[in-house]
N, CA, C and O atoms as a Tinker XYZ file with bonds, in Angstrom:
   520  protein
     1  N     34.332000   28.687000   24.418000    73     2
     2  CA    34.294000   27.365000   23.804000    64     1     3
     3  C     33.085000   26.608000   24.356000    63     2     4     5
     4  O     33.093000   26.253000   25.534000    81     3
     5  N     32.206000   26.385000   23.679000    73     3     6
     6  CA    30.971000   25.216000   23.632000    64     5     7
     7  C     31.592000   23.855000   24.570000    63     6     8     9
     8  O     32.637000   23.404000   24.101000    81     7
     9  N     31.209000   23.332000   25.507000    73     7    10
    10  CA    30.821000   21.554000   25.764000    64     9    11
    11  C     30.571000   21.056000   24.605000    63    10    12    13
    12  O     29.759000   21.496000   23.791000    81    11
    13  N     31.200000   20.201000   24.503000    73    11    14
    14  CA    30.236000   18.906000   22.956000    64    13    15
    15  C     28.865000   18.641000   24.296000    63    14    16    17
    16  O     29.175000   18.465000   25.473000    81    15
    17  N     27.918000   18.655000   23.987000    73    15    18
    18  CA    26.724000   18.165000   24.038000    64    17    19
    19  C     26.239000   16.424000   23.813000    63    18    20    21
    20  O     26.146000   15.785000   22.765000    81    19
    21  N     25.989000   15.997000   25.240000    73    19    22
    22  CA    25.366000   14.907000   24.815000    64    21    23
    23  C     24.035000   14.866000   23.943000    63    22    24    25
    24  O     23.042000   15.586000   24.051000    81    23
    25  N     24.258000   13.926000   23.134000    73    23    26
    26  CA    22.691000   14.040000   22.355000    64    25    27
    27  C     22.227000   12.568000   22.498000    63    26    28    29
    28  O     23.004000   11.615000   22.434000    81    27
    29  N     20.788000   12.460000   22.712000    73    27    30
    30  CA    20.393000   11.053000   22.796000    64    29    31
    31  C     19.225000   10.798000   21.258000    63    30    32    33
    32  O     18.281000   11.556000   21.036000    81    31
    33  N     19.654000    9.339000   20.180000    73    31    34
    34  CA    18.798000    9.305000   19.233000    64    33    35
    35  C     18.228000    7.648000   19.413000    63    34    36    37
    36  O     18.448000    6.742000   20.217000    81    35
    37  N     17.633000    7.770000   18.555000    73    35    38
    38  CA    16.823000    6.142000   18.580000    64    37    39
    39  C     17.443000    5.953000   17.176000    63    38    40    41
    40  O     17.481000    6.685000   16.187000    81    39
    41  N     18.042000    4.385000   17.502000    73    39    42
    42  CA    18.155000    3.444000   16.462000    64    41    43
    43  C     17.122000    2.812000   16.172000    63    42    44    45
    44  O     16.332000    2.438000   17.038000    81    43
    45  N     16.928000    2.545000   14.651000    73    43    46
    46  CA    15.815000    1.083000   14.623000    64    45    47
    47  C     16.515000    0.247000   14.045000    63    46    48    49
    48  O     17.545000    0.588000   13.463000    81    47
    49  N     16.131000   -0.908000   14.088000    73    47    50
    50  CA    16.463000   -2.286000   13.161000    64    49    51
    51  C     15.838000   -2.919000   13.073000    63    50    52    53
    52  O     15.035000   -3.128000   13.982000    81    51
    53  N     15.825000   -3.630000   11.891000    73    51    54
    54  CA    14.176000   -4.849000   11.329000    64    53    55
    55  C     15.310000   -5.900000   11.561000    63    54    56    57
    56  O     16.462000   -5.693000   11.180000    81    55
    57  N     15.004000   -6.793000   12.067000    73    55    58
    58  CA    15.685000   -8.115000   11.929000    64    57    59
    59  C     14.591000   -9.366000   11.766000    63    58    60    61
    60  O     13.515000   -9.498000   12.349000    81    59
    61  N     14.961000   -9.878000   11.190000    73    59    62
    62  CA    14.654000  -10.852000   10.310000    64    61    63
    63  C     15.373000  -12.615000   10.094000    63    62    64    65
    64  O     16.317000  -12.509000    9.311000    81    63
    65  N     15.231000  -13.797000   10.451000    73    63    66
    66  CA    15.539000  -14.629000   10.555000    64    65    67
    67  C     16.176000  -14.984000    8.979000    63    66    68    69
    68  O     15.799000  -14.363000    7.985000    81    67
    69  N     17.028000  -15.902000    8.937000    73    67    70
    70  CA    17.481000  -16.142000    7.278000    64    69    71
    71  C     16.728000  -17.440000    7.090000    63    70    72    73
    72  O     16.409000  -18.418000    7.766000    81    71
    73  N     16.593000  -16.984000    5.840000    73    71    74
    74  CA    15.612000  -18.029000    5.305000    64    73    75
    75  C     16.036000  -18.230000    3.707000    63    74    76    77
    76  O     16.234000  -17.216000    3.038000    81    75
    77  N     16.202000  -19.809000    2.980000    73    75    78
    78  CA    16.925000  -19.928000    1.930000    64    77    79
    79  C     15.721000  -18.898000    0.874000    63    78    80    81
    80  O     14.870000  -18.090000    1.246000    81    79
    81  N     15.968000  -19.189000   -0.024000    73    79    82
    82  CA    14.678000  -18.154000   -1.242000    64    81    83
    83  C     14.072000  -19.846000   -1.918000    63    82    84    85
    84  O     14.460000  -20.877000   -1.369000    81    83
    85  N     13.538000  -19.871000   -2.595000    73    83    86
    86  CA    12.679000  -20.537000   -3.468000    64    85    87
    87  C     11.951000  -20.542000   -4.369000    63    86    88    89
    88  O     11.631000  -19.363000   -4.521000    81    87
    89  N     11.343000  -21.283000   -5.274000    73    87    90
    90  CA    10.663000  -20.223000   -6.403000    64    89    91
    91  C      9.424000  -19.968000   -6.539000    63    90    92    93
    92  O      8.820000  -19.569000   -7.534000    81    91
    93  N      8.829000  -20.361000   -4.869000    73    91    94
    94  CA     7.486000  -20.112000   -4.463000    64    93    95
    95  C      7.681000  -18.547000   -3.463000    63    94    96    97
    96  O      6.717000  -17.970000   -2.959000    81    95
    97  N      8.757000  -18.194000   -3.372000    73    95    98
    98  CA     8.774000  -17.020000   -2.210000    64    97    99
    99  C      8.712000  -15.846000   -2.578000    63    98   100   101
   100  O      9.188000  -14.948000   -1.883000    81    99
   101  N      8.222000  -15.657000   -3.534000    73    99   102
   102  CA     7.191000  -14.128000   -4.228000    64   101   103
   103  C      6.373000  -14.464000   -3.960000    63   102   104   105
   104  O      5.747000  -13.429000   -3.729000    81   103
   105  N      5.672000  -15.338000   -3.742000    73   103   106
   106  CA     4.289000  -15.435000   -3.105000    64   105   107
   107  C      4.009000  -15.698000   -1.923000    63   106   108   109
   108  O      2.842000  -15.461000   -1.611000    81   107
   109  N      4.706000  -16.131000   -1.100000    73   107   110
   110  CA     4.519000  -15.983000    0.288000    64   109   111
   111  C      4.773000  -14.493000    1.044000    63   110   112   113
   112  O      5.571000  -13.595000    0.775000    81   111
   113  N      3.782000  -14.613000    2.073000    73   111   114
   114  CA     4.343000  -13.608000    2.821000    64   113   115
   115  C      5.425000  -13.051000    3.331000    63   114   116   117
   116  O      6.191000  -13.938000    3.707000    81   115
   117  N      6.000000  -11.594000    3.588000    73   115   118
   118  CA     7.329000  -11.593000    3.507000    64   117   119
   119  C      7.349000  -12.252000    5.061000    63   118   120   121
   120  O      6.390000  -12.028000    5.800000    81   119
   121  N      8.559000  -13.130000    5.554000    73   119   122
   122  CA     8.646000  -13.438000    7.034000    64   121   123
   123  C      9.010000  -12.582000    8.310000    63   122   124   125
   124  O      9.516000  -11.461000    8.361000    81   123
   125  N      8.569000  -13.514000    9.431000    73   123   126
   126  CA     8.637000  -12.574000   10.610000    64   125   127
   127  C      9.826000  -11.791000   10.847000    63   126   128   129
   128  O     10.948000  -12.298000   10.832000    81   127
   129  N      9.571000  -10.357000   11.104000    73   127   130
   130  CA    10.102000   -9.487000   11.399000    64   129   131
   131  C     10.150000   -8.793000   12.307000    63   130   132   133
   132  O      9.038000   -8.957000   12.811000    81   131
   133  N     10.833000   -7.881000   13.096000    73   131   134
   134  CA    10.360000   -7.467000   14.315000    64   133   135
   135  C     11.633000   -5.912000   14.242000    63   134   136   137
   136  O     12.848000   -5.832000   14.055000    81   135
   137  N     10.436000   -4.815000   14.522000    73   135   138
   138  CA    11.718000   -3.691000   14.678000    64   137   139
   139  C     12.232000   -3.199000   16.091000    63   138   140   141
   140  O     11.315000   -2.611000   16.665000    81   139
   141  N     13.095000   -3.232000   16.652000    73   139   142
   142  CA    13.509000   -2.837000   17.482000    64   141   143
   143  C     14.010000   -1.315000   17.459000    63   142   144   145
   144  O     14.687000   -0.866000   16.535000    81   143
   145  N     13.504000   -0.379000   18.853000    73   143   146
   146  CA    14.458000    0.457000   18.846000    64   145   147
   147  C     15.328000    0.796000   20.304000    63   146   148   149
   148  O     15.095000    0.286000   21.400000    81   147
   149  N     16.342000    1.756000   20.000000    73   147   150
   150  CA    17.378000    1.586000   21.069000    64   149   151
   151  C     18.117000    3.025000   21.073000    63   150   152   153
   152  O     18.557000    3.568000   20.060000    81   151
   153  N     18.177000    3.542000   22.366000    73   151   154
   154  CA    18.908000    5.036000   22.537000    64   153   155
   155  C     20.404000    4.712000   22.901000    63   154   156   157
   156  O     21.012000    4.072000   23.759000    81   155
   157  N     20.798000    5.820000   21.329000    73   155   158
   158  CA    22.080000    5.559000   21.338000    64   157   159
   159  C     22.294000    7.334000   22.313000    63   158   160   161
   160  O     21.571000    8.323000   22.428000    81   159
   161  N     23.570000    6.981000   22.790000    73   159   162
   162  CA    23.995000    8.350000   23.453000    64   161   163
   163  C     24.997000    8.788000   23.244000    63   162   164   165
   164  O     25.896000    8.172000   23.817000    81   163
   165  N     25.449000    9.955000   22.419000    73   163   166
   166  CA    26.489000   10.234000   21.474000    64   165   167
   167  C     27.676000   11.135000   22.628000    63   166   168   169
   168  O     27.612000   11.952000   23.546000    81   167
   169  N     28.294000   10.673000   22.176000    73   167   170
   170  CA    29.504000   11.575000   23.665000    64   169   171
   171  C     30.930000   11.771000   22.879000    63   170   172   173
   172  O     31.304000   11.522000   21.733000    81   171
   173  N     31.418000   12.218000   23.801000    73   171   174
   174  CA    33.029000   12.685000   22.610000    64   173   175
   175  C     33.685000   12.043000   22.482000    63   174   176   177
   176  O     34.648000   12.261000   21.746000    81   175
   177  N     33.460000   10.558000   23.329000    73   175   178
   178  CA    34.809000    9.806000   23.450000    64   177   179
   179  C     34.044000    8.450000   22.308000    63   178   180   181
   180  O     34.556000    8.241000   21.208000    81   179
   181  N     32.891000    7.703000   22.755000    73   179   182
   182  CA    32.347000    6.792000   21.975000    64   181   183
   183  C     30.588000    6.965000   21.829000    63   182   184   185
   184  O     29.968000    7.868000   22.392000    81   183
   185  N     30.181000    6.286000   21.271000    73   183   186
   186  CA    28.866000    6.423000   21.499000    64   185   187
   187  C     28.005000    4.896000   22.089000    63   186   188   189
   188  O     28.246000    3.723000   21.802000    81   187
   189  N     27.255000    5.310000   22.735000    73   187   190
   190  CA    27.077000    3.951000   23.621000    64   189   191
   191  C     24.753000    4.118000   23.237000    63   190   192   193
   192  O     23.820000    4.916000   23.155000    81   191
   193  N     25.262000    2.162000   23.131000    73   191   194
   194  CA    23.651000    1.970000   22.634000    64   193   195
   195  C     22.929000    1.583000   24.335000    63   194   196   197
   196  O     23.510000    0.896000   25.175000    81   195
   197  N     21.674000    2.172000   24.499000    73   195   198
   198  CA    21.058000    1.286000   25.714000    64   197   199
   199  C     20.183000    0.362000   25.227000    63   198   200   201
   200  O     20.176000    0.136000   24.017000    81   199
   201  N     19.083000   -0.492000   26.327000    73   199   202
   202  CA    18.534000   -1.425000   25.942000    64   201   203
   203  C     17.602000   -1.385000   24.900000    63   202   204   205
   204  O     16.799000   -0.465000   25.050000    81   203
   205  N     17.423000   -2.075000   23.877000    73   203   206
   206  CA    16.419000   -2.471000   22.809000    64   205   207
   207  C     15.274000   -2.741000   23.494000    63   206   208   209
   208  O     15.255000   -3.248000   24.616000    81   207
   209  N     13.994000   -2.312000   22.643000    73   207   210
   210  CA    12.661000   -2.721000   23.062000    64   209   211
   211  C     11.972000   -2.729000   21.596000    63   210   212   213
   212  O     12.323000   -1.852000   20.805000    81   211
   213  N     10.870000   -3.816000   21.149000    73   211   214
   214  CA    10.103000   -3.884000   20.565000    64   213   215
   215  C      9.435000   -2.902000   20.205000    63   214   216   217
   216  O      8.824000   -2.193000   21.004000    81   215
   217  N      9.458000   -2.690000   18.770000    73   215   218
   218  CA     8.567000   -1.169000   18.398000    64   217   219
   219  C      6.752000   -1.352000   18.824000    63   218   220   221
   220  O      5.924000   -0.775000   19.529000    81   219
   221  N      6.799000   -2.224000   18.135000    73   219   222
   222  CA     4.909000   -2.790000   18.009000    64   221   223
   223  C      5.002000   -4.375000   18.292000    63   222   224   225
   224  O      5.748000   -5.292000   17.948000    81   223
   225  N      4.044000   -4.247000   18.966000    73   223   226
   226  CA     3.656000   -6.248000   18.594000    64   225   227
   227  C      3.426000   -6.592000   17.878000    63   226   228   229
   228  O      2.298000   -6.190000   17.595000    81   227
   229  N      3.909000   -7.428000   16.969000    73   227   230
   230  CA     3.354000   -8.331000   15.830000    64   229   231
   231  C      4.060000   -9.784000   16.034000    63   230   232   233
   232  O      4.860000  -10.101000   15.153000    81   231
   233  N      3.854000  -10.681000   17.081000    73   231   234
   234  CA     5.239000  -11.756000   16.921000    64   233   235
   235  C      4.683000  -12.075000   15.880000    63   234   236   237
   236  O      5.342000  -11.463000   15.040000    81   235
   237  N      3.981000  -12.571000   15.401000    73   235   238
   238  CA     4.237000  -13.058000   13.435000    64   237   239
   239  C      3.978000  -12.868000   12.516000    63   238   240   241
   240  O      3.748000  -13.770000   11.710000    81   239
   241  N      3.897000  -11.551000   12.217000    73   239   242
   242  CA     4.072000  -10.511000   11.368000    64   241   243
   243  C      5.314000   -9.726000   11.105000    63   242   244   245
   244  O      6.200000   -9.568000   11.944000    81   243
   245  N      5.331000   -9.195000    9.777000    73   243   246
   246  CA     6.274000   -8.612000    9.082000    64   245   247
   247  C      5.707000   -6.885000    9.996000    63   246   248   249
   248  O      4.703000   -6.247000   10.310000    81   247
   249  N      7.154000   -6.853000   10.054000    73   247   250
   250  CA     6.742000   -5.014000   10.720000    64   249   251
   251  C      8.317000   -4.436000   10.022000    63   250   252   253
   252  O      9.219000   -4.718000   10.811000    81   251
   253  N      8.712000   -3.894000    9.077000    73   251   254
   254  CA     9.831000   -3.303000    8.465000    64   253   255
   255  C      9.994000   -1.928000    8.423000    63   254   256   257
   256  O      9.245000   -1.050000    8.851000    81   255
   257  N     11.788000   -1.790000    7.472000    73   255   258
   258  CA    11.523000   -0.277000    6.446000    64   257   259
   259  C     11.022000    0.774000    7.519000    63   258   260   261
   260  O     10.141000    1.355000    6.884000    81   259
   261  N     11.062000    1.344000    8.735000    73   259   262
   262  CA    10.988000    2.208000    9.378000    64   261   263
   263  C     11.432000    3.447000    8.856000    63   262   264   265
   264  O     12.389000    3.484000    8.083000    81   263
   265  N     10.672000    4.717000    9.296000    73   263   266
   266  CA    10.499000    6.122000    8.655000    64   265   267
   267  C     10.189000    6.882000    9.866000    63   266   268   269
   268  O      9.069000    6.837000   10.374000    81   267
   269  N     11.291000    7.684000   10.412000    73   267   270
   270  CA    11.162000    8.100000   11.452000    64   269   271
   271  C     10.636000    9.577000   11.748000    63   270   272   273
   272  O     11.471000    9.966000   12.565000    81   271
   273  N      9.868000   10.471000   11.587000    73   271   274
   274  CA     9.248000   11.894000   11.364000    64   273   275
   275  C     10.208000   13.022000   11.510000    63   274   276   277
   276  O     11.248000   12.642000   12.049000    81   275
   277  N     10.198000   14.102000   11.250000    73   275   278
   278  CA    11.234000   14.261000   11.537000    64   277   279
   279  C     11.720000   15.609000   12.661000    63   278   280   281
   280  O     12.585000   16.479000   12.553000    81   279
   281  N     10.424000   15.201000   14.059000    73   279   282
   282  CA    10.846000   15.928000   15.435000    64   281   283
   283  C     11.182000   14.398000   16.097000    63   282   284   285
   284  O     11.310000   14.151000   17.296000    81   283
   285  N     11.283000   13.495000   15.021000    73   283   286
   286  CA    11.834000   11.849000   15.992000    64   285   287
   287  C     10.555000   11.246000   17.036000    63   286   288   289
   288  O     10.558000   10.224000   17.722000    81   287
   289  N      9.480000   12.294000   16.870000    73   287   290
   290  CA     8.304000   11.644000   17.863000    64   289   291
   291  C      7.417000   10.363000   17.557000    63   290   292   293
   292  O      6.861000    9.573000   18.321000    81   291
   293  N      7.481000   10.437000   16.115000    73   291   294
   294  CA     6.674000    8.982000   15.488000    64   293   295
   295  C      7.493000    8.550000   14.760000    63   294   296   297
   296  O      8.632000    9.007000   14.857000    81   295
   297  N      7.221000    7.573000   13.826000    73   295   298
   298  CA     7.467000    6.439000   12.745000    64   297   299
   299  C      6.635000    6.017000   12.088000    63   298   300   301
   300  O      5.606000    5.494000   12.516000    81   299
   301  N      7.068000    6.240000   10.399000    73   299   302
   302  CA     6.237000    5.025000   10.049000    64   301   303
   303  C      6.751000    3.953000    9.721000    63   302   304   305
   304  O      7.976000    4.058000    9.680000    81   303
   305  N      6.374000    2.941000    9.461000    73   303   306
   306  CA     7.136000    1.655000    8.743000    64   305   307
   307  C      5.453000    0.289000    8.674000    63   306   308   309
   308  O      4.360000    0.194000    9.232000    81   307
   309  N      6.128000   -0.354000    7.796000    73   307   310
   310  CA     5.617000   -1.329000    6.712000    64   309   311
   311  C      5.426000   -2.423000    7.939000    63   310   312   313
   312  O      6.267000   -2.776000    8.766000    81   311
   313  N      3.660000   -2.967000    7.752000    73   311   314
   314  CA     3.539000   -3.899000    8.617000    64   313   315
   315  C      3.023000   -5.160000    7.692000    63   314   316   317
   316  O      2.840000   -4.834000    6.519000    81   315
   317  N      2.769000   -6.458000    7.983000    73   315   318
   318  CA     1.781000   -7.562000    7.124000    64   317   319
   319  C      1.268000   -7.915000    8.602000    63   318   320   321
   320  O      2.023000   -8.315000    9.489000    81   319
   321  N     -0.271000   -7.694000    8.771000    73   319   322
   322  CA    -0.753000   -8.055000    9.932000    64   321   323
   323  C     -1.631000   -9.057000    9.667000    63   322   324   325
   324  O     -1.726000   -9.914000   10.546000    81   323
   325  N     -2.379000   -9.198000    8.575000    73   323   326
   326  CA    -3.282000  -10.330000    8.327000    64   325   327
   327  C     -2.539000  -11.566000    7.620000    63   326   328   329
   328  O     -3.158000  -12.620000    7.474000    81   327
   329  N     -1.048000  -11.421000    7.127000    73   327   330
   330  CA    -0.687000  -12.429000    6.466000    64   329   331
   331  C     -1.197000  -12.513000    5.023000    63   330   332   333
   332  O     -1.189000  -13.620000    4.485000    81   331
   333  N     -1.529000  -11.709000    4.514000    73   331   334
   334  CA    -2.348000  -11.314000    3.204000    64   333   335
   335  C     -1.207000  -10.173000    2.262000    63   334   336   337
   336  O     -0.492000  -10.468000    1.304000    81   335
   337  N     -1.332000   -9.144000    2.787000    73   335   338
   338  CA    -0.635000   -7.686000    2.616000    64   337   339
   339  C     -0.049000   -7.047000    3.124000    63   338   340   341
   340  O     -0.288000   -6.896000    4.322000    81   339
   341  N      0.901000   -6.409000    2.586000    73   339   342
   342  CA     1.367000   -5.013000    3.475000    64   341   343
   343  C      0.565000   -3.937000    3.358000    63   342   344   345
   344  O     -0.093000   -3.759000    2.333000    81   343
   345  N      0.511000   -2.751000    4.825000    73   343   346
   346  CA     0.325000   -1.913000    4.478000    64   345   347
   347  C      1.386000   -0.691000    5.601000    63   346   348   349
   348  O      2.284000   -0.935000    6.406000    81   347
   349  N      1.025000    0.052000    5.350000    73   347   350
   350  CA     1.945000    1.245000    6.660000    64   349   351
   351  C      1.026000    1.528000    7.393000    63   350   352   353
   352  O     -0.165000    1.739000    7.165000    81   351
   353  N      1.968000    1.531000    8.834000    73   351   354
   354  CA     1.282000    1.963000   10.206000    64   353   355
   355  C      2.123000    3.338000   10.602000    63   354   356   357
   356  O      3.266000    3.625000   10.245000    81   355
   357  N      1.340000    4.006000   11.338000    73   355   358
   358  CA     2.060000    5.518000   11.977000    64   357   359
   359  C      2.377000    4.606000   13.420000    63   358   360   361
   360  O      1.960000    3.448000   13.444000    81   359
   361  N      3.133000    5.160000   14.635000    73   359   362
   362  CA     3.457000    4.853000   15.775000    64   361   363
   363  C      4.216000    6.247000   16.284000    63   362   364   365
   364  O      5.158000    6.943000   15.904000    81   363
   365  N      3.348000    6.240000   17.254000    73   363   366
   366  CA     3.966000    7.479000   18.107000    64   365   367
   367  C      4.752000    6.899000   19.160000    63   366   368   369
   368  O      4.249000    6.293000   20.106000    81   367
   369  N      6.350000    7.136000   18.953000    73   367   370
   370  CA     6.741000    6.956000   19.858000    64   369   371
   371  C      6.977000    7.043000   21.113000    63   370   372   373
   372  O      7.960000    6.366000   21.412000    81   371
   373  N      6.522000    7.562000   21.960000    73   371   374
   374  CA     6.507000    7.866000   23.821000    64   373   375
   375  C      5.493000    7.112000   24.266000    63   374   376   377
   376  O      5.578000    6.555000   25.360000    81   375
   377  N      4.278000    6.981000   23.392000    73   375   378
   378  CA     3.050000    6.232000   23.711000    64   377   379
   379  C      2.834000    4.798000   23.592000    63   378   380   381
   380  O      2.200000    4.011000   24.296000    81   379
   381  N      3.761000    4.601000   22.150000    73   379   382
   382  CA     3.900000    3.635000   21.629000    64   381   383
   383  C      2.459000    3.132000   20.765000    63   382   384   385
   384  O      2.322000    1.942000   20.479000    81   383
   385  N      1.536000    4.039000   20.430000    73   383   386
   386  CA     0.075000    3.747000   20.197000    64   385   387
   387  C     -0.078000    3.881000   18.332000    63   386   388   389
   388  O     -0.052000    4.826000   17.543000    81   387
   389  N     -0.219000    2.615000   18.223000    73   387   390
   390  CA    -0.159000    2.479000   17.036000    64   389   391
   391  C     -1.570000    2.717000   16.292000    63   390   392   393
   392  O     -2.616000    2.204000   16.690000    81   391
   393  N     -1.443000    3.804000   14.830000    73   391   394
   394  CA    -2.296000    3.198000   13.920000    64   393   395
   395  C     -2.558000    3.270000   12.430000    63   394   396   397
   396  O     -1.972000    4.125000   11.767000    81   395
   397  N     -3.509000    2.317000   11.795000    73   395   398
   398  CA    -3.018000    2.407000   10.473000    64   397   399
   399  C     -3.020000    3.674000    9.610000    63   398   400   401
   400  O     -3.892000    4.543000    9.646000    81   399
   401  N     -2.043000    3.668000    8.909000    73   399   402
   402  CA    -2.307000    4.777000    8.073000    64   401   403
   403  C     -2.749000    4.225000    6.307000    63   402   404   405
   404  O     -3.352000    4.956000    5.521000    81   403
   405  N     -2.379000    3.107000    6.054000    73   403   406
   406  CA    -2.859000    2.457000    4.621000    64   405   407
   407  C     -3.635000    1.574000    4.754000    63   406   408   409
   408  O     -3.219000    0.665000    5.471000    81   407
   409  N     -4.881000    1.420000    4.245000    73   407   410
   410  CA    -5.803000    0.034000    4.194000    64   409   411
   411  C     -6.196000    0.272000    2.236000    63   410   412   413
   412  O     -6.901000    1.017000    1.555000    81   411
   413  N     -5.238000   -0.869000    2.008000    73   411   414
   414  CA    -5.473000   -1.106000    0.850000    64   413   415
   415  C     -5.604000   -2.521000    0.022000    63   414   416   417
   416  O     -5.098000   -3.454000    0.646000    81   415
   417  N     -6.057000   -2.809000   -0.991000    73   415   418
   418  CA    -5.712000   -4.218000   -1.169000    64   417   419
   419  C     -4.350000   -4.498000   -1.932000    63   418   420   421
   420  O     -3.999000   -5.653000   -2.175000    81   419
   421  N     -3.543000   -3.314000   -2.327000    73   419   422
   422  CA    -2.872000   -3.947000   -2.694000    64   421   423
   423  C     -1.092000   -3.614000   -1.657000    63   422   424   425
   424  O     -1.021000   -2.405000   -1.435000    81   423
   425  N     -0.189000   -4.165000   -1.240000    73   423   426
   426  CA     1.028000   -3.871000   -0.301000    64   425   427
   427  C      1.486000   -2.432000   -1.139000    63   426   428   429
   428  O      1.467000   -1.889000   -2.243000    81   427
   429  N      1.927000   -2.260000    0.341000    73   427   430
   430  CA     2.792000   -0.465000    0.102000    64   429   431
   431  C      3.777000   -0.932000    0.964000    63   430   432   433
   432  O      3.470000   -1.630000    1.930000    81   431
   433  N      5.115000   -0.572000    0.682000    73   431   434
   434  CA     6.503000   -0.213000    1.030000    64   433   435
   435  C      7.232000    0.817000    1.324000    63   434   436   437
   436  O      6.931000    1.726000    0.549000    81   435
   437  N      7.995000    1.117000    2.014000    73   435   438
   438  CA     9.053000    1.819000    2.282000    64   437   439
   439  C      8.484000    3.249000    2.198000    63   438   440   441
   440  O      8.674000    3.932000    1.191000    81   439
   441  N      7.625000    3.805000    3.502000    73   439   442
   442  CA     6.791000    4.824000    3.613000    64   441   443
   443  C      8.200000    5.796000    3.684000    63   442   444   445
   444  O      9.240000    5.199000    3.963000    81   443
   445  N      8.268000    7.181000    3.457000    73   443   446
   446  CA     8.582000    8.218000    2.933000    64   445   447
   447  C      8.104000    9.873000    2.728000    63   446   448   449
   448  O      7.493000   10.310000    1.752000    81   447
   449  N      8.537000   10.618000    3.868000    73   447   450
   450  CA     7.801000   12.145000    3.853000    64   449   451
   451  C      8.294000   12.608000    2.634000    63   450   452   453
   452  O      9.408000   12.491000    2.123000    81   451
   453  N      7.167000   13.213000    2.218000    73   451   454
   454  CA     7.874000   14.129000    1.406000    64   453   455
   455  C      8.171000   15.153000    1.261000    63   454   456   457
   456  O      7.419000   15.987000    1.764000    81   455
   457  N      9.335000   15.634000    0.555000    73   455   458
   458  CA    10.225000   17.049000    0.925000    64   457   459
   459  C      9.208000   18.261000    1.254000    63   458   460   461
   460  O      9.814000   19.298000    1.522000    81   459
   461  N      8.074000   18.346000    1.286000    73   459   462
   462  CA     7.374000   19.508000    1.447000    64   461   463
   463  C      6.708000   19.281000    2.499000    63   462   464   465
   464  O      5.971000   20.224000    2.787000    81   463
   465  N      6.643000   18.042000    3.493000    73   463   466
   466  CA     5.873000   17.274000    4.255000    64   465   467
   467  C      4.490000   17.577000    3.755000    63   466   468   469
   468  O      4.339000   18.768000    4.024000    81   467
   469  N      3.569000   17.205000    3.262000    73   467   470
   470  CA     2.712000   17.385000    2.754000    64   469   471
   471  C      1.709000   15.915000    2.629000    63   470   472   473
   472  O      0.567000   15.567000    2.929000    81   471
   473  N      3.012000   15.294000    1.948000    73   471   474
   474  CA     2.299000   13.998000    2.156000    64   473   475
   475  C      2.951000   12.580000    2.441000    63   474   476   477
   476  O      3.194000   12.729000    3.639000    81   475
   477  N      3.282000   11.629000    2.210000    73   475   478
   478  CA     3.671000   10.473000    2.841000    64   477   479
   479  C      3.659000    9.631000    0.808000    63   478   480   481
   480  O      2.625000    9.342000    0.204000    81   479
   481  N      5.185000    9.446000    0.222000    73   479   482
   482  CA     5.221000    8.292000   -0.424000    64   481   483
   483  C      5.175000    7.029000   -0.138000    63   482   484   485
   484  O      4.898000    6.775000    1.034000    81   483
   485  N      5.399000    5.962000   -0.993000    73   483   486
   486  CA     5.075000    4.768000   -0.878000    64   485   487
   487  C      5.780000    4.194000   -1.717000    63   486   488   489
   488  O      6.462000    4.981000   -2.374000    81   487
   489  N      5.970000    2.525000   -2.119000    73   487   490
   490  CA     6.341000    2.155000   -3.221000    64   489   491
   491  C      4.618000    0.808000   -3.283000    63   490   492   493
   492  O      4.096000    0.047000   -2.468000    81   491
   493  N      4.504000    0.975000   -3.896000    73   491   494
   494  CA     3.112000    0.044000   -4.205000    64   493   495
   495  C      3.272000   -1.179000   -5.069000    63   494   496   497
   496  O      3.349000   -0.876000   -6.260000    81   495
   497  N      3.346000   -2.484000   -4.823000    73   495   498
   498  CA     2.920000   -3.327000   -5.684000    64   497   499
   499  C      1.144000   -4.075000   -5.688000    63   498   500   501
   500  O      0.318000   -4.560000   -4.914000    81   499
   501  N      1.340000   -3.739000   -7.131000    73   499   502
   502  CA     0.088000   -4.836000   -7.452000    64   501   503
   503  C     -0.087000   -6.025000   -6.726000    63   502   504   505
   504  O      0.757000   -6.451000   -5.938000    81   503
   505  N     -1.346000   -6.671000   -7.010000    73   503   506
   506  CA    -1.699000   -8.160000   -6.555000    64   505   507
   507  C     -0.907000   -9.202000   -7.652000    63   506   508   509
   508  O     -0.589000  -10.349000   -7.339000    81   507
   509  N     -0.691000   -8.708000   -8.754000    73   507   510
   510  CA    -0.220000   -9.530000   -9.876000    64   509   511
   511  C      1.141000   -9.333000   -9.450000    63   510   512   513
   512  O      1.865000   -9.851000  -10.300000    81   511
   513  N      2.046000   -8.651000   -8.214000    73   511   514
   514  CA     3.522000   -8.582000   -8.777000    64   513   515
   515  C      3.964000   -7.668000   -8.923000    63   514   516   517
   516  O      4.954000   -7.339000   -8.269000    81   515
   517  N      3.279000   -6.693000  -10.066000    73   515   518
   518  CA     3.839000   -6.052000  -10.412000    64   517   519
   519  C      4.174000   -4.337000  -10.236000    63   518   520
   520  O      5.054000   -3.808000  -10.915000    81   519
C-alpha cells in the first residue's frame, strides 16, 4: 500500500477592489489588480494554504487571468502597465523575473497554451471595442 503523498501547488488569485460600473467604464482602464500566489499543501486529512506573496509589481496596474505552464514553473497572465492597454507578460516563477510576451496596440486577454503547446492563444479586442 502507497503513503498518500504530500503534494505542494500554487494558488493564484486576482483580486480586485469593487467598484460600482458606469456608462463611462468601457473606457476606462480595467482597475487595480494584484495577483497573488500561495502554496497550498495537500494532505489526507485537509489541505492547508501558506503565506501569499505578490506575483509582479504593478501597485496600479491591472495584472489578471493567470495561465500557469504546465511543469507549474512560469505563468502567464494579462497586465495594463501604461494605463493605455493590456497586454500578456510571461513570469518565471522561482525567479520571479518578468517579461513581456505581447506588445501590441491593441489589449489581449486571457493568455492560453495551446493543446499542442506550440503556441500561446489570446482573446484580442480592438481599439474600437470590438
Amino acid at each position: 500500500m502507497t503513503h498518500p503523498a504530500l503534494v505542494t501547488v500554487l494558488a493564484a488569485l486576482a483580486l480586485a477592489p469593487c467598484t460600482a460600473s458606469t456608462a463611462h467604464a468601457q473606457a476606462a482602464p480595467p482597475p487595480a489588480t494584484d495577483i497573488f500566489l500561495a502554496p497550498i499543501r495537500l494532505t489526507p486529512t485537509a489541505p492547508a494554504m501558506g503565506p501569499a506573496r505578490v506575483a509582479s509589481e504593478n501597485p496600479k496596474g491591472y495584472d489578471s487571468q493567470p495561465f500557469f505552464g504546465p511543469d507549474g514553473r512560469a505563468m502567464l497572465f494579462t497586465s495594463n502597465r501604461d494605463g493605455a492597454q493590456t497586454d500578456i507578460y510571461f513570469i518565471e516563477l522561482q525567479t520571479r523575473q518578468i517579461r513581456q510576451f505581447t506588445k501590441t496596440p491593441e489589449s489581449e486577454y486571457s493568455p492560453t497554451l495551446m493543446p499542442d503547446d506550440a503556441g500561446v492563444s489570446v482573446i484580442r479586442v480592438e481599439k474600437d471595442g470590438t
